[in-house]
C-alpha positions as CSV (number, residue, x, y, z in Angstrom):
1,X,-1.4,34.9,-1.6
2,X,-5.2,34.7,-0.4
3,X,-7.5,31.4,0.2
4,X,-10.8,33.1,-2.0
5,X,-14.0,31.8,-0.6
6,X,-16.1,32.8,-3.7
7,X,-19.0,31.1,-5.2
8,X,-21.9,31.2,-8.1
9,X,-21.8,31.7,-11.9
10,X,-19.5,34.9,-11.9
11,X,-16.6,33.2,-12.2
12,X,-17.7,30.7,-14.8
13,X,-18.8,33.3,-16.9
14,X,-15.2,35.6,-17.0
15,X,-14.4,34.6,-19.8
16,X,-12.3,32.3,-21.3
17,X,-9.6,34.7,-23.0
18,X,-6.6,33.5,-25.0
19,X,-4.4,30.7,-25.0
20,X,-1.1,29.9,-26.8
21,X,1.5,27.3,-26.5
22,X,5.5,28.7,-26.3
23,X,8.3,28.6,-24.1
24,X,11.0,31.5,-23.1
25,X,13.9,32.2,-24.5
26,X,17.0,30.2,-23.6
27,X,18.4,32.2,-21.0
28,X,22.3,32.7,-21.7
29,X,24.7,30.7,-20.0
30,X,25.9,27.3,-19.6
31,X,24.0,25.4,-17.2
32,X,25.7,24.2,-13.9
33,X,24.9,21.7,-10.5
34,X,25.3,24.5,-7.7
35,X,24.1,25.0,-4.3
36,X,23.0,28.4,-2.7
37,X,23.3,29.9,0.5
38,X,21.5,32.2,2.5
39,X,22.4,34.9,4.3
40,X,19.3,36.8,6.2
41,X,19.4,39.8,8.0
42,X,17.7,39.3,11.1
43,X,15.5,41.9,11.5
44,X,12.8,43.5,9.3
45,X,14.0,46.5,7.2
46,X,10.2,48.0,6.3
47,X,7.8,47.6,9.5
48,X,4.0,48.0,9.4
49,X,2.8,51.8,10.5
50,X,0.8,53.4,13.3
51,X,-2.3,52.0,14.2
52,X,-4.8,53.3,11.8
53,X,-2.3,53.6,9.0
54,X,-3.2,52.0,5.8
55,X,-0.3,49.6,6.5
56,X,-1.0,49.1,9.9
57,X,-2.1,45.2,10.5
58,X,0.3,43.6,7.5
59,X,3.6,45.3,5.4
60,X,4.0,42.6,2.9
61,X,4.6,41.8,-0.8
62,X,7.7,43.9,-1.6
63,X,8.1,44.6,-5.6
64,X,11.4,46.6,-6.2
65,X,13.0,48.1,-9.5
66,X,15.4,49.8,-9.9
67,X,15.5,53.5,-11.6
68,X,17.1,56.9,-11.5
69,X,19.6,55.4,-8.8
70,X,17.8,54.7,-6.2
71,X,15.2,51.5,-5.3
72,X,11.6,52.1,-5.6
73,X,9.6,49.2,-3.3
74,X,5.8,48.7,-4.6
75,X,4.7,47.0,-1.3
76,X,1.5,46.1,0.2
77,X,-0.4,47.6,3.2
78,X,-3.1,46.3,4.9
79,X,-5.5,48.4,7.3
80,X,-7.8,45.9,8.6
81,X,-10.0,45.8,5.5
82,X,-8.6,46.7,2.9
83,X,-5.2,46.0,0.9
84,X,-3.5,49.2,-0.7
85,X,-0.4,49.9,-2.4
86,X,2.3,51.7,-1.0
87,X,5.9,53.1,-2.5
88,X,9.4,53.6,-0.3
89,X,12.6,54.1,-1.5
90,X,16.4,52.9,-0.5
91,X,19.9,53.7,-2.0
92,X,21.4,50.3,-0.6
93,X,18.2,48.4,-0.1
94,X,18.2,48.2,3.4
95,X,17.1,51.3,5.2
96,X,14.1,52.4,3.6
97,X,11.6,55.9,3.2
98,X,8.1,55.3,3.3
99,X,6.5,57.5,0.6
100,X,2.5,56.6,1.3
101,X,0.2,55.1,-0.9
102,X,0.4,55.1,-4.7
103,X,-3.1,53.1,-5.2
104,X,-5.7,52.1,-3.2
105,X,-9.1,50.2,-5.0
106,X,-11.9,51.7,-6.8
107,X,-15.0,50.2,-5.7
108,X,-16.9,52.0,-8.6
109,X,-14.9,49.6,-10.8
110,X,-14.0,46.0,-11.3
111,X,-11.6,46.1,-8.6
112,X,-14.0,46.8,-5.5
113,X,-13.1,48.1,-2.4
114,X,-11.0,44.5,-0.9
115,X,-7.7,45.1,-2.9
116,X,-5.2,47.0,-5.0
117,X,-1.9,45.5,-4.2
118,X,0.3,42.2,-4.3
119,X,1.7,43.4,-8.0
120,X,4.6,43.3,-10.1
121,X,6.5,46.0,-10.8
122,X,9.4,47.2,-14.0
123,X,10.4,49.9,-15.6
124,X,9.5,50.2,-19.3
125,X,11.2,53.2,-21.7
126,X,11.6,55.3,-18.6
127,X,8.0,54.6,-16.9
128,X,6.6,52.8,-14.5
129,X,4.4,49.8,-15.1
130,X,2.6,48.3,-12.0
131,X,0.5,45.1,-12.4
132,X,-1.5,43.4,-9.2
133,X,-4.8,41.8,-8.0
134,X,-7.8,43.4,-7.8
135,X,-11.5,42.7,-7.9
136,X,-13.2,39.4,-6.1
137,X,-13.1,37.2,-7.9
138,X,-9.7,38.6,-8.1
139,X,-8.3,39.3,-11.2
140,X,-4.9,41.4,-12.6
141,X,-4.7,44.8,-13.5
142,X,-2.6,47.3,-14.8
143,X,-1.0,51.1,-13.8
144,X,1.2,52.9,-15.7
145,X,3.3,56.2,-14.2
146,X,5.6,58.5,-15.2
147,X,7.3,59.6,-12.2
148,X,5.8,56.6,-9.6
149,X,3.4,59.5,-8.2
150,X,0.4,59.7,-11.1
151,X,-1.2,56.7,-11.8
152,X,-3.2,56.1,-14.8
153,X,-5.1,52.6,-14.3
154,X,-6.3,50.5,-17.2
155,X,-10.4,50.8,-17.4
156,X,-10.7,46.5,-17.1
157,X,-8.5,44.0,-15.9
158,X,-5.7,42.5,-18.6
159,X,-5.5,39.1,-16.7
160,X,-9.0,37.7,-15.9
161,X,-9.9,33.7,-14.8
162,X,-10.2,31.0,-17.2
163,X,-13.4,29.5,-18.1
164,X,-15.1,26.7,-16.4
165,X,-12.8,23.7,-15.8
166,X,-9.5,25.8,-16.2
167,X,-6.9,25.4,-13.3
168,X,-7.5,29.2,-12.6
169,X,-11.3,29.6,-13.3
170,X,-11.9,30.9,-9.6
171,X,-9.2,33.1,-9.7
172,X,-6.3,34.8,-11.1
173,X,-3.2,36.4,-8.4
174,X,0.4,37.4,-7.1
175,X,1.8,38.5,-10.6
176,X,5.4,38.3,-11.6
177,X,6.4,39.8,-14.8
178,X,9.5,39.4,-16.3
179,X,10.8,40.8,-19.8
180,X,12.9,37.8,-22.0
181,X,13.2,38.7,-25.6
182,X,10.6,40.9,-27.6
183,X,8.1,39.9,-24.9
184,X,6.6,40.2,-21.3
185,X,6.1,36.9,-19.3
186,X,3.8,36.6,-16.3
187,X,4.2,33.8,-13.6
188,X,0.6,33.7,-11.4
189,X,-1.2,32.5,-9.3
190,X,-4.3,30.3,-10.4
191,X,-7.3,28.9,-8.2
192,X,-9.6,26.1,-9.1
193,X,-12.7,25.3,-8.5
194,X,-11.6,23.1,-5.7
195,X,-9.4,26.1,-4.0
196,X,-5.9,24.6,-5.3
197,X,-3.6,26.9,-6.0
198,X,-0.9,26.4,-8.6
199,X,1.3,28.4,-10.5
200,X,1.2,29.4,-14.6
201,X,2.4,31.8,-17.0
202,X,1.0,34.4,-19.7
203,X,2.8,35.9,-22.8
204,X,2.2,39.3,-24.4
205,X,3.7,41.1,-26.6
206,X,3.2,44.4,-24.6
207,X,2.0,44.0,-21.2
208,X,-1.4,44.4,-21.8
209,X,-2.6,41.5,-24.2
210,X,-2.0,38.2,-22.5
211,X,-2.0,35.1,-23.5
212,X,-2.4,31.9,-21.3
213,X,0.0,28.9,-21.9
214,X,-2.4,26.3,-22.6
215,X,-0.5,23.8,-20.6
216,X,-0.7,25.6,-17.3
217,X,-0.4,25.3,-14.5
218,X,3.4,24.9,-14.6
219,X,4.1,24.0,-11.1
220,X,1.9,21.7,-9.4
221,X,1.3,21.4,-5.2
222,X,4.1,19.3,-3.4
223,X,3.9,15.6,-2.0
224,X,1.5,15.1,0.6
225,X,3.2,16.1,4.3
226,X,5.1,18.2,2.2
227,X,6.2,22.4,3.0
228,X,4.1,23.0,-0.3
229,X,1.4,20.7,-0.3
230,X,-1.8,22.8,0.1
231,X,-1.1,26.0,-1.9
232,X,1.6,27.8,-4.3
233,X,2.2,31.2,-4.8
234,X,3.9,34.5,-5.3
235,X,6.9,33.3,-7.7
236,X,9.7,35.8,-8.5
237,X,11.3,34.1,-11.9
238,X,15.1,35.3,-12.9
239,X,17.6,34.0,-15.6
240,X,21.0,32.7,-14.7
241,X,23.4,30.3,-15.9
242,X,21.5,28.9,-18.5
243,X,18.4,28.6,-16.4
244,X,15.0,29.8,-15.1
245,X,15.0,29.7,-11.4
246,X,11.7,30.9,-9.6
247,X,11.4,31.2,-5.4
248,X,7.9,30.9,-4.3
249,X,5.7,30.5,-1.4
250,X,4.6,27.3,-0.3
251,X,1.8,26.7,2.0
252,X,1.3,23.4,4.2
253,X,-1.6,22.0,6.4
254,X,-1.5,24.0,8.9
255,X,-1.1,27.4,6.5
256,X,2.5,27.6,7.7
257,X,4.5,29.4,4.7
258,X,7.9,29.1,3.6
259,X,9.8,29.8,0.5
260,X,10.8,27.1,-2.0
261,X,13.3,27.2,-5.8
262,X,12.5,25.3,-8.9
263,X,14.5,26.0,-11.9
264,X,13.4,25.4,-15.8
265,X,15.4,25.6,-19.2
266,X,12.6,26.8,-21.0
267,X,9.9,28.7,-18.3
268,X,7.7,26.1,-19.2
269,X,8.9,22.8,-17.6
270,X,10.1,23.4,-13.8
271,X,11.5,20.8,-11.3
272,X,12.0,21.7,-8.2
273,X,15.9,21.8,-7.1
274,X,14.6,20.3,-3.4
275,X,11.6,18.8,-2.2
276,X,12.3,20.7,1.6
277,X,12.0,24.4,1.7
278,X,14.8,26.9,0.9
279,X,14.2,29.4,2.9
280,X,11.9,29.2,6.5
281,X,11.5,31.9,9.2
282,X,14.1,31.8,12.0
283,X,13.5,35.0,14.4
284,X,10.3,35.6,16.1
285,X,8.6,38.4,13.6
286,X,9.0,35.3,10.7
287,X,8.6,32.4,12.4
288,X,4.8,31.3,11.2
289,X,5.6,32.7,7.5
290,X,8.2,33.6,5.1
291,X,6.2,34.4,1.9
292,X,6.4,36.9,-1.4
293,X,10.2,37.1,-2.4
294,X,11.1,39.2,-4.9
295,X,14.7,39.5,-6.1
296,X,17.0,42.2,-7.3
297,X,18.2,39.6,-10.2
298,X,19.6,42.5,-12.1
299,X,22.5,43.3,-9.5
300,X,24.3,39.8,-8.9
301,X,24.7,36.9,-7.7
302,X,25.3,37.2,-4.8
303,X,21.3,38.5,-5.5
304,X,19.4,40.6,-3.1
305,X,16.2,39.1,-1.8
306,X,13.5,40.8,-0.5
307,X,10.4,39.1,1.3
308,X,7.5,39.1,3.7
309,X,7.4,37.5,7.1
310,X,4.5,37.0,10.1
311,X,4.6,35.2,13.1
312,X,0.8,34.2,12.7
313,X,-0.1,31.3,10.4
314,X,-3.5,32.5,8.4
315,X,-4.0,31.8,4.7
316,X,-4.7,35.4,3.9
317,X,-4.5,39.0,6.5
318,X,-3.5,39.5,10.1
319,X,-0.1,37.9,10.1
320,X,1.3,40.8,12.1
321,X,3.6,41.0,8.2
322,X,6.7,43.1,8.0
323,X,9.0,43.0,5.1
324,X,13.2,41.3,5.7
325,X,15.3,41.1,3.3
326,X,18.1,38.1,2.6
327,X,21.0,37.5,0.5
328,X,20.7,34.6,-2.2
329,X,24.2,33.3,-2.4
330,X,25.2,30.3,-5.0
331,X,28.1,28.2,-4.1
332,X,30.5,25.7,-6.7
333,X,28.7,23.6,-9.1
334,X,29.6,21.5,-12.0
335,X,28.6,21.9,-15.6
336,X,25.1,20.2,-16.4
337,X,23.9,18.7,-19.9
């Protein structure tokens, strides 16, 4: 999740794309009152690299799928400059392999030469689909792979920022795709003219032709003095017991980060479950920031969570980052209406 400092008519002129009104499908389930409980390993499980590696300063922004039995982590590096994509892999989650980069920008393209990273990952009919931010202003694009080493990226973005006025005009970021039904849903980031950031969601059909939910954004900033009052971001979105639940970053004053839960019976509509965070940084590599969860929602509850941490508070880079990894626990409940 990045603060974007970008100015003049560029942005205004993106385009406005395409807009739709829907919800998601029910998710299956009958909904209940519960609690959850947390249970994080204390130390990081992927570390940043050597000095001089393209991962070197920051290790963040885990995306993990699951596919020919092992885990495949889409992760982001950061040199110094610039942001790339990286792949490891883990039968049990915990002790990773670092395989090296899978994409780095183009700077003979829309993306630059800032960033290729801080995607979304799933497998589709046996292949890899990889969406994340690129270009400044940024906006999302879209890799396809066979075999997570050959990369085919799309020529232009599939996710650009909304015209003038829009709650993402200066920016769109930090996708999260999900599949419900006969469709793909992305949860984003979106950046306004003022720098807010809020979080919306897209619709397509097949990854690739989006449509905006006209009502965006669908989670607004929190209560002033609150853990989430000066920026949202990076939501991971799962179904479970009748309900949407989405972890996300929260940013406050003093760019401190920390992870908070909202749930939703239709995607759409989301309340957060507390106003406090869920989940904050208790050893000395997380203490300044906990930040871009991403959860294995396929294999529980109890669920396997993945996230970044830092023990520098910046709204961007250089947050020392490393990736931990948690366990998301829910505990009793009573039925709901």
């Amino acid at each position: 999740m990045k603060r974007w400092v970008v100015g003049g008519w560029l942005v205004v002129l993106a385009g406005c794309g395409r807009y739709a009104e829907f919800t998601l499908p029910q998710p299956a389930g009958t909904p209940a009152e519960v609690s959850f409980r947390w249970d994080v390993r204390p130390e990081p499980i992927l570390t940043r690299g050597a000095p001089g590696a393209w991962d070197a300063v920051d290790t963040l922004n885990p995306s993990v799928v699951r596919h020919g039995g092992l885990l495949h982590n889409f992760y982001s590096g950061f040199d110094g400059r610039t942001w790339h994509t990286g792949l490891a892999s883990s039968s049990d989650g915990v002790r990773w392999e670092k395989l090296g980069q899978v994409l780095s920008p183009d700077r003979k393209t829309w993306e630059g030469d800032y960033i290729a990273a801080n995607g979304s990952a799933l497998v589709v009919d046996g292949k890899f689909r990889y969406w994340y931010q690129g270009g400044r202003p940024p906006s999302i694009g879209l890799a396809t792979s066979p075999d997570v080493r050959r990369w085919t990226k799309r020529p232009a973005p599939v996710l650009e920022p909304g015209p003038r006025g829009s709650f993402d005009e200066r920016g769109v970021a930090d996708p999260y795709v999900l599949r419900a039904g006969d469709c793909f849903y992305m949860f984003y980031l979106g950046q306004d003219r003022a720098r807010r950031q809020r979080l919306g969601v897209a619709r397509s059909p097949d990854g690739v032709r989006w449509w905006k939910l006209r009502a965006n954004p669908v989670l607004e900033l929190g209560a002033a003095g609150a853990f989430d009052e000066n920026g949202l971001g990076e939501p991971a979105v799962w179904a479970w017991q009748g309900h949407y639940w989405m972890l996300y970053t929260g940013r406050d004053r003093a760019e401190n980060r920390r992870l908070g839960l909202a749930r939703s019976r239709d995607g759409v509509r989301w309340q957060r479950v507390s106003e406090n965070a869920v989940l904050a940084g208790s050893a000395a590599w997380n203490s300044q920031v906990v930040c871009d969860p991403a959860i294995d929602a396929a294999a529980g509850p109890p669920w396997r969570v993945w996230f970044g941490g830092g023990d520098v508070a910046r709204p961007d880079e250089n947050l020392h980052g490393q990736i931990g990894v948690a366990l998301l626990q829910p505990v009793g409940g009573k039925l709901t209406k």
